[in-house]
C-alpha positions as CSV (number, residue, x, y, z in Angstrom):
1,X,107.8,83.6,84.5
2,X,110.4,86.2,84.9
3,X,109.3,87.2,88.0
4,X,109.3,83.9,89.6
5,X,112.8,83.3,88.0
6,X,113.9,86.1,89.7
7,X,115.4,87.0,86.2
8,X,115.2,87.9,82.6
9,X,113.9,85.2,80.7
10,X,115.8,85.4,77.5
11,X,118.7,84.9,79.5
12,X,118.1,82.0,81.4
13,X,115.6,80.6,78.7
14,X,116.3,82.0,75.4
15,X,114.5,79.4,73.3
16,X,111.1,79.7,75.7
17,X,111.7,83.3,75.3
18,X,111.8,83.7,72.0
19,X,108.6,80.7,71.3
20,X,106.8,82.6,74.1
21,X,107.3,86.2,72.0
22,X,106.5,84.3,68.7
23,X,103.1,82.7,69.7
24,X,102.3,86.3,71.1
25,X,102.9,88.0,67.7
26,X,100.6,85.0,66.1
27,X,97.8,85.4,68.8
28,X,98.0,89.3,68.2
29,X,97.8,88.6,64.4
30,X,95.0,86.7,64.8
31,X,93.2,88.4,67.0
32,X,93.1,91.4,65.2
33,X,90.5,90.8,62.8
34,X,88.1,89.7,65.5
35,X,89.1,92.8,67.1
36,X,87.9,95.2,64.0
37,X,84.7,93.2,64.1
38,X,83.6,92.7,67.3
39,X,84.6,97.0,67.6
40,X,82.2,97.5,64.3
41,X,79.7,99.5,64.9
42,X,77.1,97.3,63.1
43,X,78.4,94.3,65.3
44,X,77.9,96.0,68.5
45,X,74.2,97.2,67.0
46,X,73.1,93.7,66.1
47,X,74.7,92.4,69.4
48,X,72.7,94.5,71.4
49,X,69.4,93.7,69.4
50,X,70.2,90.0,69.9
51,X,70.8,90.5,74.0
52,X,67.6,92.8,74.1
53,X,65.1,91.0,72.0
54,X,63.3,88.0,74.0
55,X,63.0,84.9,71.9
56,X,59.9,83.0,72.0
């Protein structure tokens, strides 16, 4: 956005700015416990079986 504003967004926008940083900060949050599982080691192990194994 800033770049099409030709600006800095917390200046023109404050409010959008400072909504736009706090659902980033939620997001991360969340996604930070899928991150430590889907980087597990037994995660990626039983992902691969599951790719690799033919079903019948």
């Amino acid at each position: 956005m800033e770049s099409t504003l030709g600006t800095d967004l917390g200046k023109v926008l404050p409010s959008v700015d400072r909504a736009m940083q706090q659902d980033q900060a939620t997001f991360w949050q969340n996604w930070q416990p899928l991150q430590q599982r889907y980087l597990s080691l037994e995660f990626r192990q039983s992902l691969r079986s599951l790719l690799t194994t033919p079903t019948a």
